[in-house]
N, C-alpha and C positions, 0 to 999 in steps of 0.2 A: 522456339515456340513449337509446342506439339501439332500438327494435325490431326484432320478429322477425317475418314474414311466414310463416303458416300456412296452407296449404292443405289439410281434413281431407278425407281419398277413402276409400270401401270399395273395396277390392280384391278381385278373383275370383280370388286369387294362388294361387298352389299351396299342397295341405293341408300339406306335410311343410314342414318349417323349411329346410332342406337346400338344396329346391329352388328357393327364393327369393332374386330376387336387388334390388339398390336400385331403383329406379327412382319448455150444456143447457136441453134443456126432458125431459120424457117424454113418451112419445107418449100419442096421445089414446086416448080409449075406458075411462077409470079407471085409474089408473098405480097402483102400487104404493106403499107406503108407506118413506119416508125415516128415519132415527132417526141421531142422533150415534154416533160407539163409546166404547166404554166406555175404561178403566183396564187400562194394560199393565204388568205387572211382569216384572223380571229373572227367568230360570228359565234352567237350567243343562241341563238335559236337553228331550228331548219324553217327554211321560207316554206312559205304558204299557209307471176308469184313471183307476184311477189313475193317477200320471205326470202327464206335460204335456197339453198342447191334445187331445193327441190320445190319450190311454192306455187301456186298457179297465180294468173294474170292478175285478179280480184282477191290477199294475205293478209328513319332519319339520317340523310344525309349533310355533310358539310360540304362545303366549297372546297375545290383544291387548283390550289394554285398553278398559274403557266409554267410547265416545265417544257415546251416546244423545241426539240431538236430541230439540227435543217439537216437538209439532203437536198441537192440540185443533178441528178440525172440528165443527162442530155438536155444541158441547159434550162434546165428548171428553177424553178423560185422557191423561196425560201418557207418554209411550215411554220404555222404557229397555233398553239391552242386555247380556247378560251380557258375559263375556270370551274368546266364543269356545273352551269349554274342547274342543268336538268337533274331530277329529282327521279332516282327508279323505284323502285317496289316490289316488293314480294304479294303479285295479286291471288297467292297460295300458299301462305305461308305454311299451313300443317303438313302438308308433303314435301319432298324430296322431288326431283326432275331432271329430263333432258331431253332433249328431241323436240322442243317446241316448234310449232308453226301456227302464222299470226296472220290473220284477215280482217277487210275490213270491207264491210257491204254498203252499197249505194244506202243502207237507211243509215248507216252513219255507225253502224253498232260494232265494234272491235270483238273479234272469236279470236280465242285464241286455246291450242290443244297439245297436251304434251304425255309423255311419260310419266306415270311416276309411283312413288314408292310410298306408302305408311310411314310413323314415324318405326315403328317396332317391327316391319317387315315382313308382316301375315299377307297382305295382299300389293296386287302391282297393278294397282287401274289404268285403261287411259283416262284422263279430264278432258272435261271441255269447259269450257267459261264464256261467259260474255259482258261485256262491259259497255254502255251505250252512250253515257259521259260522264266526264270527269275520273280518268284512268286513271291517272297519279293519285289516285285515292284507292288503297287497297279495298274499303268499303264498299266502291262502288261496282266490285267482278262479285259473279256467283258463279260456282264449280258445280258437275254433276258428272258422273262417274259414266262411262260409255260401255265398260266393257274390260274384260281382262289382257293382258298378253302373253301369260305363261308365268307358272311357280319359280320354273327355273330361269326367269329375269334375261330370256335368248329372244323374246320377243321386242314388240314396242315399236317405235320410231313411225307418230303415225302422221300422216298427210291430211293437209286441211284446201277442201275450197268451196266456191259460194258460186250458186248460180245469179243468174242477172236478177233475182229476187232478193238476194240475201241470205238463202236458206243454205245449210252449211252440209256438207257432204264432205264423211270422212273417213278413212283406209288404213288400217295395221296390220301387221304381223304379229301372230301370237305361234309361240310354241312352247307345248308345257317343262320339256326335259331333252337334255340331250338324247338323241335316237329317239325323242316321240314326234307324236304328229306336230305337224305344223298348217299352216295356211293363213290365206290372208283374209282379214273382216273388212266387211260395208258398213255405215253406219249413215242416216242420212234423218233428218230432221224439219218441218216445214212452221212449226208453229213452239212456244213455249219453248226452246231449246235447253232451256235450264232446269227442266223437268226431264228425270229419266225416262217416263213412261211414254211422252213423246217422242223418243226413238224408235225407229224401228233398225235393229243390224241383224245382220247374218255373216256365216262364214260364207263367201262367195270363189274361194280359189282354194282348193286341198291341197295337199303335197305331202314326201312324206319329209325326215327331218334334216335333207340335203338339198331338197328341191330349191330353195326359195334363200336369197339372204336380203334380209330386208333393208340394207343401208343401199342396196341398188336397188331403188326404187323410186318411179315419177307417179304423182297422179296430179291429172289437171282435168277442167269443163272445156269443150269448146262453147261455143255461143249459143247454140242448141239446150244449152245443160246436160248433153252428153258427157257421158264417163269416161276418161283415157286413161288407161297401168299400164307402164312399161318397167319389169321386173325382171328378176334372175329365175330362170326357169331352169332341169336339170341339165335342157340340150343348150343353154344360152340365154338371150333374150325374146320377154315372150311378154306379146304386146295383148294388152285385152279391154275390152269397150262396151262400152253398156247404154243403150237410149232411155229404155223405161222400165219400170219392174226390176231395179238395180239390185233390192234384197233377196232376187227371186236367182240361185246362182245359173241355172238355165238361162236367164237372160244376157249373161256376160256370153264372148265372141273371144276366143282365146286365137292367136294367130303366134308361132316362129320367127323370128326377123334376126337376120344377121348382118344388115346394114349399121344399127346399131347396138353401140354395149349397154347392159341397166343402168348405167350411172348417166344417163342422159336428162339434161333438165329442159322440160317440153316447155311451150306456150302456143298457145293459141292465138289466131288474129283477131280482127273484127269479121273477116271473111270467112274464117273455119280454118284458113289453112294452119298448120302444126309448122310451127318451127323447134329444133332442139340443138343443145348445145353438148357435151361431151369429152372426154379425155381418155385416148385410146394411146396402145402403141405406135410409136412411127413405123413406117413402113421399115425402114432398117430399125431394129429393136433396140440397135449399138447405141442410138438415137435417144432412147427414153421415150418421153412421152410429146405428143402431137397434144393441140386443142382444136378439136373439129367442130365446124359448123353444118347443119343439116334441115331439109326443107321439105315437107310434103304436101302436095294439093288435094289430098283425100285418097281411101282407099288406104290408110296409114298402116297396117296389117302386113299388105307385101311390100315385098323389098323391092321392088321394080317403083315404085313410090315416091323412092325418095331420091333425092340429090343429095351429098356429101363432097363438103369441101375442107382439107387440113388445111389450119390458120398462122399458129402458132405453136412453134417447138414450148414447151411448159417446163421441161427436164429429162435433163440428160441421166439419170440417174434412172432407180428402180420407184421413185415415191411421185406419186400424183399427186395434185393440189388444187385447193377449195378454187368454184368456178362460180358465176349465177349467170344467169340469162335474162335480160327483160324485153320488152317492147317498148319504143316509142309513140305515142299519141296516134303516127301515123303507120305503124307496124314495122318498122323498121329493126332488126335485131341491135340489141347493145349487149356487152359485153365488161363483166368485171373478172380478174383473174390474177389470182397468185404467180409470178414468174419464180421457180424454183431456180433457174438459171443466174438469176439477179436480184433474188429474196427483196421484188418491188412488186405491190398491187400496180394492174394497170389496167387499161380502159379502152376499148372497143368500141369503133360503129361500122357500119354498112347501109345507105341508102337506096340502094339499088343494086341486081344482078350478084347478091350477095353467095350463090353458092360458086362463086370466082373467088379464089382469095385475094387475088389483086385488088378486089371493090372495098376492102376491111383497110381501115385506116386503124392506129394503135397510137396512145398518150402514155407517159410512163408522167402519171401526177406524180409531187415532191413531196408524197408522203412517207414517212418516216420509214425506214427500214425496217424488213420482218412484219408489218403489220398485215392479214388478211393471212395469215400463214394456217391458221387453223378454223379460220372462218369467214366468209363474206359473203352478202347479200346484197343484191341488185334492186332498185328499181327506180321508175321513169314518171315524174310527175306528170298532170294535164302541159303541165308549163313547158314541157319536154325536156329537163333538168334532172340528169341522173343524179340520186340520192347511194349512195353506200355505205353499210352498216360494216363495222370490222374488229376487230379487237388486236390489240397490241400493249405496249409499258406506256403510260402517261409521259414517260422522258425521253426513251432513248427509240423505242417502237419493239423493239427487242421482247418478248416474255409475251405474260397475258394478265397483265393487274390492270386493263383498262376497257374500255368499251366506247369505242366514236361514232361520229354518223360525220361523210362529208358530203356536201352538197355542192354541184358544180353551179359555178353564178356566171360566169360567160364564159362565150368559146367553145361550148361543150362536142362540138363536133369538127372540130378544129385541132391543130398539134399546140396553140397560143392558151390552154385553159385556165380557166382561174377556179379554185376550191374551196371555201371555208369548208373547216375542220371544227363539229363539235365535241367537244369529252360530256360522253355521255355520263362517266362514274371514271372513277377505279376504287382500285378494292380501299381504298383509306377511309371510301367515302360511305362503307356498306357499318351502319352502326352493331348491329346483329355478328357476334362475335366468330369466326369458324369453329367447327369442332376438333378439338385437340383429343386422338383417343389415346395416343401414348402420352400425353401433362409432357411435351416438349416444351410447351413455349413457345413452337417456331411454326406452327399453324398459319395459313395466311391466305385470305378468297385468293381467286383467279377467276376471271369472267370475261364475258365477251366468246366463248367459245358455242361454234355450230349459232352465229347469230341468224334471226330470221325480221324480215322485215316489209311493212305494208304499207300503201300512201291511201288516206281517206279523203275523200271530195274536194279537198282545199290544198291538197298536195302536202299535206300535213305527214310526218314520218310517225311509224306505231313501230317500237322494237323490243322484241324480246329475244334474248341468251341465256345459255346455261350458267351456271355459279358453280363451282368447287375447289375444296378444301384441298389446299398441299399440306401435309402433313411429314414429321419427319419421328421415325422410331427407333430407338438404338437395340438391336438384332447381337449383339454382340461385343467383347472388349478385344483388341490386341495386347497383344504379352506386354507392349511396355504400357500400358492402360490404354491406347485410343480408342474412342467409341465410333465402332460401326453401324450406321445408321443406314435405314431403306428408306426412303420416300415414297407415300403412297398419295393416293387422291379420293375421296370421296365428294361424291356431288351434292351441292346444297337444292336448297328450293329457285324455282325459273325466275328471273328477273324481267322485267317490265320498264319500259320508260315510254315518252312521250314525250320526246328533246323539243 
């Protein structure tokens, strides 16, 4: 039988469909403790920054059938998954997207703000939307456009969070071309959000087109509805904060810090103090990568501020992997995170004296392998019941044709846990065809990636992910006919659920 010659490439292809064309150890110093996870049972619902890496404290389908692999880790119990009975959506369906981040304000109202593209690729707005109920109804979101991030498509990736009022304050990066300017925008709203002209934004941070890369980047509120950015600046990371007059860029406080790297996912407590979560090199580099924990009482700007404690080795390798950080009801840090070392998500607490690594206790749940590999998201009901959003295969956890959410049901701060597992989708379940640009045939969503995820007053789960298109193009024949094919991806529109 002949083969086939694959060559799999990411593309920096155009967002719109349109316009595409073919072509361990732990580190030292007293580690934390390990425990197996517990027993996962089927559950149909979830009971009752958030979001992704980066979120602040306040973030037709068919049925498809169980296909639950097991995996028992360090004595762990067995996986199983419902049938997907959650319904997602396209609450945007004319654009293209990536980079969502999802909230949900004490009045009950779900924001949610992404990336995204035209269908024909003349423009690349941010949106925002909001949807106040009945979410699973695409009808029920309206979009309005924020603002741009740049022609040449180097911008984006914008952050969302809500003050104790509801009112939504939000952060991008735009830059128009390679070698031009760049800088980051404000954006902040108190009334009508879904009218543009109730915006007010500004550029509030310059730079020129090395300064700044914007997938290192945190923005959160403390309780105050103060402003916190911690980003990639030219000399490192460079923290900046803002009380009032946040459009006014004078009013931002730009400070240095080398305690931490940009890719730090901040929150705040109910006291103000900042906690943040991070993945640095280990101190021997031979090492890979550490996951650090870190704690400031105020004054967050110097480095003399903070405490930092290494938890967990993540990889031994050169490749870092997807983290989130929440809070508990009573401020306590929890932890989700990809082990590169063991290609297993797994799950963190600390109740006390937490910048000691010894205080970090660690579960390795008996969720499928591979899954959280390219995405996860934390958070912490009232119930105090860590929720995780993640994507992996509906069968084996391997790939990205699916999207879950697990919810832990007891034990949750113990090494004994129990998890139901929802499937939120996979791609079987997305009716809306992918875009095929070379008429392969072999076109096929992938979802669940960069998920972000928010709990509203009932402890109820709000999740949105990226969607796109694996696509496969024949580039080529070999002498004796075989077709050499490239693999490329484009992104479809953001998806939506409400499991």
């Amino acid at each position: 039988m002949r083969s086939t010659t694959i060559l799999i490439t990411r593309v920096a292809a155009c967002l719109a469909f349109a316009a595409c064309s073919c072509g361990g150890s732990s580190p030292s110093g007293g580690g934390p403790t390990r425990g197996g996870g517990g027993s996962l049972s089927p559950d149909g619902s979830a009971g009752g920054n958030a979001g992704g890496a980066m979120m602040p404290p306040q973030g037709g389908s068919s049925g498809h059938g169980a296909g639950g692999g097991t995996s028992t880790p360090d004595g762990g119990g067995p996986s199983t998954r419902d049938g997907g009975s959650s319904a997602a959506i396209f609450p945007d369906p004319t654009f293209t997207g990536e980079s969502a981040a999802i909230a949900v304000g004490a009045d009950g109202v779900t924001r949610l703000v992404y990336m995204a593209a035209d269908p024909n690729g003349s423009s690349l707005p941010i949106r925002y939307g909001e949807c106040a109920s009945s979410c699973n109804d695409g009808g029920s979101w309206k979009f309005v456009v924020l603002g741009e991030y740049g022609s040449g498509g180097l911008g984006g990736s914008p952050r969302l969070a809500l003050d104790a009022a509801g009112h939504p304050r939000v952060m991008w990066f735009s830059q128009a071309d390679v070698g031009g300017a760049s800088g980051f925008l404000y954006a902040e709203c108190d009334t009508g959000c879904t009218t543009a002209t109730n915006w007010h934004a500004n550029e509030i941070i310059m730079g020129d087109a090395f300064t700044f890369r914007l997938q290192n980047s945190s923005f959160t509120l403390d309780p105050t509805g103060a402003r916190h950015v911690l980003f990639q600046g030219s000399l490192g990371a460079t923290y900046a904060s803002c009380s009032t007059d946040c459009t006014n860029a004078a009013s931002w406080t730009l400070d240095s810090l080398t305690s931490l790297p940009p890719n730090a996912d901040l929150r705040f407590d109910a006291q103000g103090r900042l906690r943040a979560a991070y993945e640095n090199f280990d101190p021997d580099v031979l090492n890979g990568y550490d996951l650090y924990y870190a704690e400031c009482g105020g004054d967050c700007g110097q480095d003399a501020s903070w405490q930092t404690t290494a938890l967990f080795n993540v990889s031994t390798g050169t490749a870092a992997y997807p983290f989130s950080l929440a809070l508990a009801p009573d401020g306590s840090p929890r932890l989700a995170f990809y082990d590169g070392n063991t290609n297993q998500l797994d799950y963190a607490w600390c109740s006390s004296t937490c910048t000691q690594a010894a205080s970090w206790s660690v579960a390795i749940p008996s969720f499928p392998p591979d899954v959280g590999r390219s995405g996860v998201a934390l958070a912490v009901g009232s119930d105090g019941a860590p929720r995780i959003a993640f994507s992996g295969s509906s069968s084996s956890g391997a790939g990205n044709d699916s999207a879950s959410l697990a919810v832990c049901s007891s034990g949750c701060t113990s090494t004994a846990q129990a998890w139901n597992i929802s499937l939120i989708e996979s791609s079987g379940d997305i009716a809306t065809p992918p875009p095929d640009p070379c008429s392969t045939g072999t076109s096929t969503w992938q979802l669940g990636n960069e998920p972000t995820l928010a709990l509203d007053a009932s402890s109820r789960a709000h999740v949105a992910y990226d969607l796109y298109a694996l696509f496969k193009c024949q580039v080529a024949t070999q002498p004796d006919g075989t077709p050499v094919y490239v693999v490329n991806t484009l992104p479809g529109p953001i998806r939506y659920a409400q499991p």
